[in-house]
N, CA, C and O atoms as CSV, one atom per row, in Angstrom:
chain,resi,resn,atom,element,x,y,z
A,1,UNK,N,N,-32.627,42.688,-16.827
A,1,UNK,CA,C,-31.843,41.503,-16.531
A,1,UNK,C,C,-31.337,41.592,-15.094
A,1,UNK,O,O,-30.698,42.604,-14.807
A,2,UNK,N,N,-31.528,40.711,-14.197
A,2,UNK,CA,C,-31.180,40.368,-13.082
A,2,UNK,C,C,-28.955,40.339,-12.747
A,2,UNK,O,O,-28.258,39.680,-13.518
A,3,UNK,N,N,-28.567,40.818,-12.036
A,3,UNK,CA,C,-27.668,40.543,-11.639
A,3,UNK,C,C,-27.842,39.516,-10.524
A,3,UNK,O,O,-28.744,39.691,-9.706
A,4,UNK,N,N,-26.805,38.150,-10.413
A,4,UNK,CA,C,-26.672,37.529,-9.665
A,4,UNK,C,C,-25.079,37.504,-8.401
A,4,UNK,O,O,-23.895,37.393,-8.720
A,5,UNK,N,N,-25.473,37.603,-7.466
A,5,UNK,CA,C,-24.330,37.988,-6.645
A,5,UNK,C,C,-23.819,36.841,-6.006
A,5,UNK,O,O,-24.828,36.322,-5.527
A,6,UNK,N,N,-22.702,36.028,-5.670
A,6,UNK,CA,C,-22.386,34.654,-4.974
A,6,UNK,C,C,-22.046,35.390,-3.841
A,6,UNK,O,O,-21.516,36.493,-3.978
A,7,UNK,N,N,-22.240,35.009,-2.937
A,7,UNK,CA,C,-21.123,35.350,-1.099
A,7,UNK,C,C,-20.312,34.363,-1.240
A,7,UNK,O,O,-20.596,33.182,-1.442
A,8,UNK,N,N,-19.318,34.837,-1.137
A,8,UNK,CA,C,-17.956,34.317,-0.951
A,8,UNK,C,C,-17.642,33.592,0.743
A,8,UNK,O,O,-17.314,34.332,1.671
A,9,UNK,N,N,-17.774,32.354,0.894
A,9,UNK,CA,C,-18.027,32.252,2.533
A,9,UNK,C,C,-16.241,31.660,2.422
A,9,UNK,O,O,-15.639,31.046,1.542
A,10,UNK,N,N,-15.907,32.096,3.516
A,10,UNK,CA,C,-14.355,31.423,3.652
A,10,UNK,C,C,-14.300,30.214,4.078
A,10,UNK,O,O,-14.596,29.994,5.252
A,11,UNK,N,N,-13.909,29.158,3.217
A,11,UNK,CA,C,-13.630,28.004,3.772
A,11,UNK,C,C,-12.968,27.099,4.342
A,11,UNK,O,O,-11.815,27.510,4.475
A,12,UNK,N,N,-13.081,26.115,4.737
A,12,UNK,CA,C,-12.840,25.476,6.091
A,12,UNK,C,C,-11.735,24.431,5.741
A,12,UNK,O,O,-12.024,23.529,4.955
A,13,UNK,N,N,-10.160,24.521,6.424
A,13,UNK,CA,C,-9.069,23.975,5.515
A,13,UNK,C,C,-9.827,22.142,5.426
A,13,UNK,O,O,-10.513,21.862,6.409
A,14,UNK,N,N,-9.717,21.195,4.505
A,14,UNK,CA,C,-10.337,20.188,4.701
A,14,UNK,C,C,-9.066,19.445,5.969
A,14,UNK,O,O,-7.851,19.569,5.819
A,15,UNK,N,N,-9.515,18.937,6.781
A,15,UNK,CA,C,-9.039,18.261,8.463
A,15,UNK,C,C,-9.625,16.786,8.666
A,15,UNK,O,O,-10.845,16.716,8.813
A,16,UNK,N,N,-8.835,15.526,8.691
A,16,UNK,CA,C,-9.208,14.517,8.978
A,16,UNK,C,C,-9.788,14.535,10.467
A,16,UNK,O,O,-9.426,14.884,11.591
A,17,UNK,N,N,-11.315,13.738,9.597
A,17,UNK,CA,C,-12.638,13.536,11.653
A,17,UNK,C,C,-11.540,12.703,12.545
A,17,UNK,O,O,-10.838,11.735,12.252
A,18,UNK,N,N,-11.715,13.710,14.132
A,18,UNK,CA,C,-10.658,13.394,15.126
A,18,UNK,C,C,-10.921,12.121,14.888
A,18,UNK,O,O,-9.833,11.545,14.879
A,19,UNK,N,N,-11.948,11.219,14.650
A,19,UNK,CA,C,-11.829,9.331,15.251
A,19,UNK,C,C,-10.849,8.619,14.366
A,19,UNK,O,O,-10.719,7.395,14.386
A,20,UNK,N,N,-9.990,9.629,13.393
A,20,UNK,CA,C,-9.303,9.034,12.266
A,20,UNK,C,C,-8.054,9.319,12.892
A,20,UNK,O,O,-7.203,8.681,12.274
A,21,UNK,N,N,-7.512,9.992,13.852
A,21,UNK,CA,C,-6.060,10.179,14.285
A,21,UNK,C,C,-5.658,10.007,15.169
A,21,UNK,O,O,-5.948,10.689,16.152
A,22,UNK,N,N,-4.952,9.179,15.193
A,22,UNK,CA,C,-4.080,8.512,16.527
A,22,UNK,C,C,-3.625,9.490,18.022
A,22,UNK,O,O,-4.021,10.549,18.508
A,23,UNK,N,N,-2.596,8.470,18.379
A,23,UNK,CA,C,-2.469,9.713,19.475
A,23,UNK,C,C,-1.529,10.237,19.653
A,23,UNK,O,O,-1.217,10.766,20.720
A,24,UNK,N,N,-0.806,10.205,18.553
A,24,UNK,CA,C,0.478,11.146,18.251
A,24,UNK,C,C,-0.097,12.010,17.134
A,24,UNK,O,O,0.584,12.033,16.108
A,25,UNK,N,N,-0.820,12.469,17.138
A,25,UNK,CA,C,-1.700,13.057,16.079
A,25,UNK,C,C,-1.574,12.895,14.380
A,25,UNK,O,O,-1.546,13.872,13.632
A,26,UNK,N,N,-1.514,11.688,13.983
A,26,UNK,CA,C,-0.829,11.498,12.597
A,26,UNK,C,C,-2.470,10.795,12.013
A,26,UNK,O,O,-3.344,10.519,12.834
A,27,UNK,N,N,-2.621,10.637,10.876
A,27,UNK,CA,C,-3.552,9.537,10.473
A,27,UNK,C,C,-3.574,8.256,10.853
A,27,UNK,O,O,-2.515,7.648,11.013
A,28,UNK,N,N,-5.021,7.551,11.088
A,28,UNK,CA,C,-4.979,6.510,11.534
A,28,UNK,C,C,-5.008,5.123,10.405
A,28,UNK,O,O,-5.838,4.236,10.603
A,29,UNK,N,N,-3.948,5.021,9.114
A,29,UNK,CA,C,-4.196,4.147,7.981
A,29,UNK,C,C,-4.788,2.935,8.618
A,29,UNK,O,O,-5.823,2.687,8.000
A,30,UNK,N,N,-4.556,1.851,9.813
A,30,UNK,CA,C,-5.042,1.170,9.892
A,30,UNK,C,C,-6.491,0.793,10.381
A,30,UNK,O,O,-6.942,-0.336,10.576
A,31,UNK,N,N,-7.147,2.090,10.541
A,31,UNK,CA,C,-8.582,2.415,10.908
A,31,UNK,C,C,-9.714,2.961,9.996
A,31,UNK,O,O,-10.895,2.616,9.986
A,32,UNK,N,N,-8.917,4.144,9.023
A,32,UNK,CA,C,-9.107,4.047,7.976
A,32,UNK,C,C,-9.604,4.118,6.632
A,32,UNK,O,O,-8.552,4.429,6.073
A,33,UNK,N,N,-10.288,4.064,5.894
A,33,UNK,CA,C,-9.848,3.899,4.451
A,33,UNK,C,C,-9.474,4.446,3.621
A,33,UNK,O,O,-9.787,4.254,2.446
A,34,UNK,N,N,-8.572,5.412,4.116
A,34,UNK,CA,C,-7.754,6.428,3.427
A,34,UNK,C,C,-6.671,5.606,3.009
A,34,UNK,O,O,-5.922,4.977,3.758
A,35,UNK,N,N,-6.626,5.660,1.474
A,35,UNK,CA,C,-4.711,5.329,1.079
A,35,UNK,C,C,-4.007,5.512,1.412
A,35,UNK,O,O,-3.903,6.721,1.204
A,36,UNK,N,N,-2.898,5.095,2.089
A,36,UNK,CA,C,-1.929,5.211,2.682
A,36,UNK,C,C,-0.750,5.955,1.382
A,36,UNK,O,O,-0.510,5.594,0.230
A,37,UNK,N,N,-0.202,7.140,2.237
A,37,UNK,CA,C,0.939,7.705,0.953
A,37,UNK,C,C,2.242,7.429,1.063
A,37,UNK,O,O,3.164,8.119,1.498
A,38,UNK,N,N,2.211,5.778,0.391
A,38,UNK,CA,C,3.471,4.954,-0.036
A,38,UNK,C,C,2.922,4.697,-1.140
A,38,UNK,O,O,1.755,4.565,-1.509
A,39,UNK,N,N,4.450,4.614,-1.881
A,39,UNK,CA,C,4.072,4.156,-3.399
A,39,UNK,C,C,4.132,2.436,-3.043
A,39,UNK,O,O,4.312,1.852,-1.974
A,40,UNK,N,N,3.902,1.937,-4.409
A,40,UNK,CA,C,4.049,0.123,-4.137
A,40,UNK,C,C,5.116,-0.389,-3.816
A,40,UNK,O,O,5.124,-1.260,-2.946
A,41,UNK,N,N,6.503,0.103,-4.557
A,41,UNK,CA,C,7.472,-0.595,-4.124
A,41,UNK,C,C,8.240,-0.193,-2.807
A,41,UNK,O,O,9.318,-0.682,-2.469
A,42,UNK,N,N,7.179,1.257,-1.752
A,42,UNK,CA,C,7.973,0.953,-0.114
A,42,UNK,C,C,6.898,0.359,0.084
A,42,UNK,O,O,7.092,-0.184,1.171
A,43,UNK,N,N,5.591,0.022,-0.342
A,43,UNK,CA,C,4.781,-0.599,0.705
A,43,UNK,C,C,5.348,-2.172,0.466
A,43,UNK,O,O,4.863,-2.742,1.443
A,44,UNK,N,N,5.997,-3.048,-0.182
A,44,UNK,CA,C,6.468,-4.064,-0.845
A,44,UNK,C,C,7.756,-3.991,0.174
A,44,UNK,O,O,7.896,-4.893,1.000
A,45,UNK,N,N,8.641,-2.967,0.111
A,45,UNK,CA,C,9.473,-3.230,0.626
A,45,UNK,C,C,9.683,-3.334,2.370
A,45,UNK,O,O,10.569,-3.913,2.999
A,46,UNK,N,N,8.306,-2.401,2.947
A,46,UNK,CA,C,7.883,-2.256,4.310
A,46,UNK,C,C,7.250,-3.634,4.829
A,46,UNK,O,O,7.229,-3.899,6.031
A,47,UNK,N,N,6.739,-4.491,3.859
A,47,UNK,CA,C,6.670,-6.031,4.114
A,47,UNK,C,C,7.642,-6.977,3.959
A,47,UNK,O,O,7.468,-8.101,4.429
A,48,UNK,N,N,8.636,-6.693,3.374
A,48,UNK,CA,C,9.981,-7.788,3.419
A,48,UNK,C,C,10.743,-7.313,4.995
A,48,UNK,O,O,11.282,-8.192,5.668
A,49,UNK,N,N,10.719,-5.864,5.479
A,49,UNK,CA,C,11.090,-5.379,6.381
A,49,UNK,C,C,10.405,-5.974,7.752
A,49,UNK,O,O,11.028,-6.416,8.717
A,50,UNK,N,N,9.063,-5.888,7.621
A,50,UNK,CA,C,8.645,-6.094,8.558
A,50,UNK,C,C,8.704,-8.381,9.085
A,50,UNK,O,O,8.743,-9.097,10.086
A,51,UNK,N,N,8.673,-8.496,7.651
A,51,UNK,CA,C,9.028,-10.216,8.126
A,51,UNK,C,C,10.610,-10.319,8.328
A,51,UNK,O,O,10.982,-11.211,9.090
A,52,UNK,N,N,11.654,-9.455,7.696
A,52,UNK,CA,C,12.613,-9.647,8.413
A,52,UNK,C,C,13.090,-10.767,7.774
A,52,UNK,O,O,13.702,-11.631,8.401
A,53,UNK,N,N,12.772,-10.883,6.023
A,53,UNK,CA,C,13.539,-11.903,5.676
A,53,UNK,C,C,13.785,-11.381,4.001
A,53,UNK,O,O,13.048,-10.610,3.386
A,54,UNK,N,N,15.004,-12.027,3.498
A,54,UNK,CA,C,14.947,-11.056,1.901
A,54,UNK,C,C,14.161,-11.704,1.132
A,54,UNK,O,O,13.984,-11.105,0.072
A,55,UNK,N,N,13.590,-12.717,1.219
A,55,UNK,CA,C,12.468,-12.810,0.203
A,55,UNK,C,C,10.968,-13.072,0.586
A,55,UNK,O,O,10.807,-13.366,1.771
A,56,UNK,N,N,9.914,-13.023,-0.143
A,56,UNK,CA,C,8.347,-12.999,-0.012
A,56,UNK,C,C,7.551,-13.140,-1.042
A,56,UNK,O,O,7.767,-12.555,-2.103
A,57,UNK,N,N,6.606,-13.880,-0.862
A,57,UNK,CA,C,5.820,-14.301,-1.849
A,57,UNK,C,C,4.612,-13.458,-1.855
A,57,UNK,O,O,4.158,-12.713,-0.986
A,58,UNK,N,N,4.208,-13.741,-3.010
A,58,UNK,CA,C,2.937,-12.250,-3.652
A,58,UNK,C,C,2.096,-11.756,-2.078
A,58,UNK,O,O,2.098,-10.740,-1.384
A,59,UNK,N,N,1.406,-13.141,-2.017
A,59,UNK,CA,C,0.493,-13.744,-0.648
A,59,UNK,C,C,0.815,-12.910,0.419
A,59,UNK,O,O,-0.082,-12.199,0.874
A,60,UNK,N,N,2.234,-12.854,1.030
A,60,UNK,CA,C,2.607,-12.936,1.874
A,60,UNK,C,C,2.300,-10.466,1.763
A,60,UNK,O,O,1.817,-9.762,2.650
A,61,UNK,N,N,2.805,-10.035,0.444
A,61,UNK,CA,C,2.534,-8.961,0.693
A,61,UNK,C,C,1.182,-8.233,0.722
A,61,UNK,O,O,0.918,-7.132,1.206
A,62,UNK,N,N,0.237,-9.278,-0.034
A,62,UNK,CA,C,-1.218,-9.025,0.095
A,62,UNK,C,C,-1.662,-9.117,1.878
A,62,UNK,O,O,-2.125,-8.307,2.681
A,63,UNK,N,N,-1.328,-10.238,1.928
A,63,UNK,CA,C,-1.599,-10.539,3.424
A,63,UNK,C,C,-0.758,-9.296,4.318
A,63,UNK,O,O,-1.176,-9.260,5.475
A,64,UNK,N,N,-0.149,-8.724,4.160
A,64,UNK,CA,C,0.998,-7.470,4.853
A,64,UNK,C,C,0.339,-6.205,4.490
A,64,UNK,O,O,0.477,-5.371,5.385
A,65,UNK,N,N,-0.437,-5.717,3.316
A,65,UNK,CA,C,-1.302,-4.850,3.162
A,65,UNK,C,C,-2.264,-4.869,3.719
A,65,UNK,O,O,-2.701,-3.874,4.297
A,66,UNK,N,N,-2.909,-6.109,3.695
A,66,UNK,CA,C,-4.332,-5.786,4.006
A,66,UNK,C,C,-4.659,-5.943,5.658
A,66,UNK,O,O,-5.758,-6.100,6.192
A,67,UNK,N,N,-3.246,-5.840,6.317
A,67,UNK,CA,C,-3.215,-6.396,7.847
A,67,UNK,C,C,-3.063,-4.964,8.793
A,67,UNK,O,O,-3.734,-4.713,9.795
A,68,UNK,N,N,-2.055,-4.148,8.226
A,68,UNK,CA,C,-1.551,-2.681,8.062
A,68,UNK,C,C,-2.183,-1.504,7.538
A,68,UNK,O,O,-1.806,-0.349,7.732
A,69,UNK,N,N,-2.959,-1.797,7.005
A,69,UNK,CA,C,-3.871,-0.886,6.172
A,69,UNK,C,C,-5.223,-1.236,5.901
A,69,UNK,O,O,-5.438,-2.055,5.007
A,70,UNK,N,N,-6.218,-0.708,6.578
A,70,UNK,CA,C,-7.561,-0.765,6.166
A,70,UNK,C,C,-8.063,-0.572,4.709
A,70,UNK,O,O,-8.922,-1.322,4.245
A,71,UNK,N,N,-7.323,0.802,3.742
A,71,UNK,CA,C,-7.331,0.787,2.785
A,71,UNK,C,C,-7.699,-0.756,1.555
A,71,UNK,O,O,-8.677,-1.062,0.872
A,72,UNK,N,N,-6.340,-1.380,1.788
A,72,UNK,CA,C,-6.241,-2.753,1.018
A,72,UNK,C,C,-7.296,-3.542,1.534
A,72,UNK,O,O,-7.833,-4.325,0.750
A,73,UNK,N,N,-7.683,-3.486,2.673
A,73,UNK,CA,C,-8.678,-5.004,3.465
A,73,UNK,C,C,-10.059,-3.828,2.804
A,73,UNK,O,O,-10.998,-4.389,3.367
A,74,UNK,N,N,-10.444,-3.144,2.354
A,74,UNK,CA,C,-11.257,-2.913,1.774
A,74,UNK,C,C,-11.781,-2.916,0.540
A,74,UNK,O,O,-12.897,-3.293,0.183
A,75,UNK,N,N,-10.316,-2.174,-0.495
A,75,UNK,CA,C,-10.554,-2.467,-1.617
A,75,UNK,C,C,-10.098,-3.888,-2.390
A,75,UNK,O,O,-9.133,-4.646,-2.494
A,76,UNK,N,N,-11.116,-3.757,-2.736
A,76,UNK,CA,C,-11.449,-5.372,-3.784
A,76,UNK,C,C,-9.696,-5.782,-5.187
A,76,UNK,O,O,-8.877,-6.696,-5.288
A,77,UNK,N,N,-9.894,-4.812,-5.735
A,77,UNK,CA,C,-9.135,-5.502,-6.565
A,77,UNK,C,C,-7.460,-4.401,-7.632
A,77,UNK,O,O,-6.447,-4.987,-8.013
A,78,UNK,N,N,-7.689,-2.963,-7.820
A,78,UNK,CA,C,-6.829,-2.813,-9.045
A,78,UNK,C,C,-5.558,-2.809,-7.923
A,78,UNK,O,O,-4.438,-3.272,-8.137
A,79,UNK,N,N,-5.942,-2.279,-6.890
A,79,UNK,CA,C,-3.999,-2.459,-5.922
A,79,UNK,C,C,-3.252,-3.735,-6.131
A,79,UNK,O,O,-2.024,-3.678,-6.072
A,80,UNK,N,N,-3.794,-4.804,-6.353
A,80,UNK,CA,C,-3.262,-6.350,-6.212
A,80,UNK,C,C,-2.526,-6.075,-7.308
A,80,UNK,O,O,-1.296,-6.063,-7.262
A,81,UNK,N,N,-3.251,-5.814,-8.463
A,81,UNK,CA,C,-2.933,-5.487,-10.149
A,81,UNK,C,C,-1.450,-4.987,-9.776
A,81,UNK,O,O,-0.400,-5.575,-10.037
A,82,UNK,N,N,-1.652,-3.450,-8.934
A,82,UNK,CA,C,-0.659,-2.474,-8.557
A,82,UNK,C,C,0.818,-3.163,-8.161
A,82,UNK,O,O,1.945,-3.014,-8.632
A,83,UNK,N,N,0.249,-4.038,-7.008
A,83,UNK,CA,C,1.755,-4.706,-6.651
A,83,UNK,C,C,2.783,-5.561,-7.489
A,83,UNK,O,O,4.014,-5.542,-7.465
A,84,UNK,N,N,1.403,-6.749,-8.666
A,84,UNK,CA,C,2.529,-7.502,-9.477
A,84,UNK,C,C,3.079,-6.531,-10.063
A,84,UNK,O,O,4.269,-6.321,-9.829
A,85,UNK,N,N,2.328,-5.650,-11.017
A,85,UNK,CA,C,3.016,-4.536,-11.900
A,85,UNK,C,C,4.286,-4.170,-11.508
A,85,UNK,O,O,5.308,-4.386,-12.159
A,86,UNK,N,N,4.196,-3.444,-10.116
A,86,UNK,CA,C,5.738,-3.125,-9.531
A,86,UNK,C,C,7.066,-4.112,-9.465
A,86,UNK,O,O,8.236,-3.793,-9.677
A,87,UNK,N,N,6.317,-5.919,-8.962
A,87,UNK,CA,C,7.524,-6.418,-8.932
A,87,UNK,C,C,7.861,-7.056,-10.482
A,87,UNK,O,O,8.882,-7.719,-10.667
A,88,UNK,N,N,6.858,-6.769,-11.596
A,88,UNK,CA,C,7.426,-6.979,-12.279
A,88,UNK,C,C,8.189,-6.686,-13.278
A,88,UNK,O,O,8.736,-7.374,-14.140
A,89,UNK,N,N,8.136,-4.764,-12.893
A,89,UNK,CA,C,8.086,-4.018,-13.691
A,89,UNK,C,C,9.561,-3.163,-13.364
A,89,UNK,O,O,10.394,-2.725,-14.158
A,90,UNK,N,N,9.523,-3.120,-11.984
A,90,UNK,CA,C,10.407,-2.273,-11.171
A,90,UNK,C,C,11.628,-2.839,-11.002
A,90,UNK,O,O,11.674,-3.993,-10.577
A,91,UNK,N,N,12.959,-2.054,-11.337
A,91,UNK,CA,C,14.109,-3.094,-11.038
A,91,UNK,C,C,14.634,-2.914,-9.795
A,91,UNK,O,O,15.830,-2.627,-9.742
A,92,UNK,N,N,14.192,-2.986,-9.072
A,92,UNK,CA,C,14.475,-2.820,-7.871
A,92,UNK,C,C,14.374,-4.314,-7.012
A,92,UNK,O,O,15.026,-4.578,-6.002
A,93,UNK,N,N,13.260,-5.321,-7.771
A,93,UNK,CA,C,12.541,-6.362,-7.461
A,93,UNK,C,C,13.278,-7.507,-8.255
A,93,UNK,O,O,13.386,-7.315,-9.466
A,94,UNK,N,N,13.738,-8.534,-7.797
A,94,UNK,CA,C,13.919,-9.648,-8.573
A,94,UNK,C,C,12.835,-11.056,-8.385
A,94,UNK,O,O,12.239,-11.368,-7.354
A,95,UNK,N,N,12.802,-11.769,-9.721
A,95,UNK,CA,C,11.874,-12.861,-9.170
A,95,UNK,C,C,12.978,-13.831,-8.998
A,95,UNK,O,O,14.015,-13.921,-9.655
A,96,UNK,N,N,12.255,-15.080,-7.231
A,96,UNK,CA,C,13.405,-16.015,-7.408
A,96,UNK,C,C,12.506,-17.168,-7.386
A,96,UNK,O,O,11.723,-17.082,-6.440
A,97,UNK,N,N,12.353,-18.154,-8.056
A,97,UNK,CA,C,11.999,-19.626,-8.158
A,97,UNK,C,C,11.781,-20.246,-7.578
A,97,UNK,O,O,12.747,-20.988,-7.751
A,98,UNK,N,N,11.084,-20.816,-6.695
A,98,UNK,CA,C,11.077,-21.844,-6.037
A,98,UNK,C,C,11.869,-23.386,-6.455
A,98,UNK,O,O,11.895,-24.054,-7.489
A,99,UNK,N,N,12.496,-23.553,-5.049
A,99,UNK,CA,C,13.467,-24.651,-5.353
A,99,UNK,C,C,12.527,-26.061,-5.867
A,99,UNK,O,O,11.374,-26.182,-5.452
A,100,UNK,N,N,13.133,-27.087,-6.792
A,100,UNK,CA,C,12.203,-28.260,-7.338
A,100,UNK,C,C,11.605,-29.129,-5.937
A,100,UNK,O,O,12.163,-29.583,-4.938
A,101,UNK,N,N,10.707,-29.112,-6.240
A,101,UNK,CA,C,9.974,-30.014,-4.605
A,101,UNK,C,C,9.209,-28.772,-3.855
A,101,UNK,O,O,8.189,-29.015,-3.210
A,102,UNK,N,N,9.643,-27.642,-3.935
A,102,UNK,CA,C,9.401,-26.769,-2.589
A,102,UNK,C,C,7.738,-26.596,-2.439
A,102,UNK,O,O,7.292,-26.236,-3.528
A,103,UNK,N,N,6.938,-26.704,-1.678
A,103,UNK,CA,C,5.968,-26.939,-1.780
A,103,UNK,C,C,5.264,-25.241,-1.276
A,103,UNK,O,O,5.574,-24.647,-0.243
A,104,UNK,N,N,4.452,-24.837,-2.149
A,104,UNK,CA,C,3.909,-23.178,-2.097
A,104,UNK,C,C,3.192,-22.938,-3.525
A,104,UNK,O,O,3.051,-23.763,-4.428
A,105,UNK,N,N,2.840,-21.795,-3.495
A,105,UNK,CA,C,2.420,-21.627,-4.747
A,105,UNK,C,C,3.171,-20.228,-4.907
A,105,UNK,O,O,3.455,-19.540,-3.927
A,106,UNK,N,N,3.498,-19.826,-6.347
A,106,UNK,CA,C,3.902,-18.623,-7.148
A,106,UNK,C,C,5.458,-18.664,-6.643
A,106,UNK,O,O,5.572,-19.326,-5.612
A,107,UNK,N,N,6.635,-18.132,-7.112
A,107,UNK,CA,C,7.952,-17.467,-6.584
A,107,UNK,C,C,7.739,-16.701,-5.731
A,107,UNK,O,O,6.671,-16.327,-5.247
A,108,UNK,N,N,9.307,-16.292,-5.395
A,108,UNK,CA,C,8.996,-15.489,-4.252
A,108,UNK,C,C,9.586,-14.262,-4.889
A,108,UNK,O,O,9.456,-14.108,-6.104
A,109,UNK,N,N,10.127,-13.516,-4.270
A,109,UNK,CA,C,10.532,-11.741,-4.496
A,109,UNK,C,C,11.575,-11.361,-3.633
A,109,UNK,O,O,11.566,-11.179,-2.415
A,110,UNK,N,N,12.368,-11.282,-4.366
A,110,UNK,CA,C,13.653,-10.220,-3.765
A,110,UNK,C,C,13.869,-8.715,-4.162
A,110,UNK,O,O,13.357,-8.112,-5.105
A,111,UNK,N,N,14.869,-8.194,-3.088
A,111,UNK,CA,C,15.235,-7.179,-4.161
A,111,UNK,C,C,16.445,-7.040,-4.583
A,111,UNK,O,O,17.341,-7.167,-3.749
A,112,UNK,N,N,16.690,-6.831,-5.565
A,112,UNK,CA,C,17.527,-6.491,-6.801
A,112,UNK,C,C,19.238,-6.222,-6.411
A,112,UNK,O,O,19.514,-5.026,-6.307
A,113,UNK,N,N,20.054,-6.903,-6.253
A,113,UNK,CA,C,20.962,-6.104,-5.544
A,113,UNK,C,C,22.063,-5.370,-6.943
A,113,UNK,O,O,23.201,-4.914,-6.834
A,114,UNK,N,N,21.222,-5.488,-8.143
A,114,UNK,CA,C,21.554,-5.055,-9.409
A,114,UNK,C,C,21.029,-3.599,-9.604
A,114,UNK,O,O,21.524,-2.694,-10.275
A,115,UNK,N,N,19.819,-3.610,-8.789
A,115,UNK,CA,C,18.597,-2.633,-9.129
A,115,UNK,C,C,19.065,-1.123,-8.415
A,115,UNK,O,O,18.324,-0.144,-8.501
């Protein structure tokens, strides 16, 4: 019977390819398609931040993902899933109504000052 021997080669720590990191040397999420490591409700909340207003509609954070992150402008579909889940799930998030007349589609999203 044969003995089989493996070589043990030391391996190589895994290192994002330089064309992926900026020039402060961090990852480049908006270049990309690496997930970005925010959960949903800061990436949710990094879009109410960045419009600079307390409320936002679904749209408005799809459109804020997928503008910021190559990740989202790539993948097709369970993140979208990801975000209602959070605001609907998370109390951190309130839904607010659109006023009668207001012309848009879906509510918008606050957050919680309960939460």
């Amino acid at each position: 019977q044969k003995s089989i021997t493996f070589s043990r080669k030391k391996r190589k720590s895994c290192q994002p390819l330089p064309h992926l990191i900026d020039s402060a040397g961090q990852i480049d999420y908006h270049a990309t398609n690496m997930k970005p490591p925010l959960s949903y409700a800061q990436l949710i909340m990094d879009a109410m931040a960045e419009r600079q207003v307390d409320k936002i509609t679904l749209s408005e954070i799809y459109e804020y993902a997928a503008r910021r992150y190559a990740y989202y402008r790539s993948s097709k579909g369970p993140w979208k899933n990801s975000i209602r889940h959070n605001l609907s799930c998370n109390q951190l998030f309130k839904r607010v109504p659109r006023k009668n007349g207001e012309k848009g589609k879906g509510s918008y999203w606050t957050l919680n000052d309960a939460g």
